[in-house]
C-alpha positions, 0 to 999 in steps of 0.5 A: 427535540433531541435524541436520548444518548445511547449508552454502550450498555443499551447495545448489545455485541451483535450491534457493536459487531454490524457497526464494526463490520460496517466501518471496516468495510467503509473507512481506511485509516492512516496518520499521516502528518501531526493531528491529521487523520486520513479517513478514507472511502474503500478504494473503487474497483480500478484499484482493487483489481490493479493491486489483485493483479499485482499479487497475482503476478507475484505469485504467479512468478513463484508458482511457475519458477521464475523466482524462488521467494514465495514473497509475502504480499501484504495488503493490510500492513499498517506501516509505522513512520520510525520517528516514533510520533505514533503516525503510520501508513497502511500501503496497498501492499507491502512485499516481504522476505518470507523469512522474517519471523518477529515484527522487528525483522518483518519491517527490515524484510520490506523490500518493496511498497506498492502505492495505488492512487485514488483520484477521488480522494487528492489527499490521499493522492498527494500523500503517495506522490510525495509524501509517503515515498519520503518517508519510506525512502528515509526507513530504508524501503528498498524500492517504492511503485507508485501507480497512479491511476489518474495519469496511467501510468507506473513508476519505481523508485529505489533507494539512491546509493548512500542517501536515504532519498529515492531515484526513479529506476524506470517508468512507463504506462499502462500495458508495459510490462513493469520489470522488479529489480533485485531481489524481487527479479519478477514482471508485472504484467500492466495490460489489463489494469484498468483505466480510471474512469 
């Protein structure tokens, strides 16, 4: 015997608000290619604690003087593929000139993406190998890290000079120091990322 249909009107907004609470915390979303919908598992804690770092370290730059941007780090930045087919990606941290003040001027102030993979997810891994640096190499990102957690390793890509593609600047693994080129001009300290397991 099937269940009665629920209807909106039978739920109240605390119930609406612990349904919304709980798919928050469980689902990532991104529109990658034409009808294709990532739903996403949260990142382990591998992840979460190789992007808090990042973070750390960019703040930690700025706070001690070894750069003067106080960079904005976004970790919720749902990134817009400009061929206006509505598809979009939310990077694991977008690095933004402070300066920006209108959302226009903010996607130009991007000067750097941070991609971390999630071995337990091989689309979401293909997709921030070689689909998304196209992308963002197409829309002028100055520079792409890629970490990719399942081979422990780091590396950044900048724009080649007069094409819209990227080149590797440098690469290394887990425990060398990542070194930002201009203008981030700041280090990241990779020692105690932890390995995926």
């Amino acid at each position: 015997m099937s269940q009665p249909a629920v209807s909106l009107d039978d739920i109240g907004y605390q119930d609406l608000r612990i349904v919304a609470d709980r798919l928050l915390e469980t689902t990532r979303v991104e529109y990658v290619d034409e009808g294709v919908l990532l739903v996403m598992n949260p990142p382990g804690i591998e992840h979460r604690r190789i992007v808090r770092a990042i973070v750390d370290d960019a703040k930690r730059a700025f706070y001690t003087g070894a750069v003067t941007v106080n960079w904005a780090a976004d970790e919720n930045y749902q990134w817009d593929l400009p061929d206006g087919s509505g598809r979009f990606y939310v990077p694991d941290i977008v690095f933004i000139h402070p300066g920006a003040t209108t959302a226009e001027e903010e996607r130009t102030a991007i000067v750097l993406v941070v991609e971390v993979t999630s071995p337990t997810s091989p689309d979401t891994v293909l997709n921030d190998r070689t689909t998304k640096p196209v992308q963002y190499a197409k829309a002028g990102v100055p520079l792409y890290l890629l970490v990719d957690q399942e081979l422990g390793r780091w590396t950044i890509f900048g724009l080649a000079e007069g094409w819209q593609r990227y080149q590797m600047a440098a690469d290394g693994a887990y425990g060398e120091e990542i070194n930002l080129p201009a203008p981030l001009n700041f280090s990241l300290t990779t020692a105690g990322w932890p390995r995926w397991k």
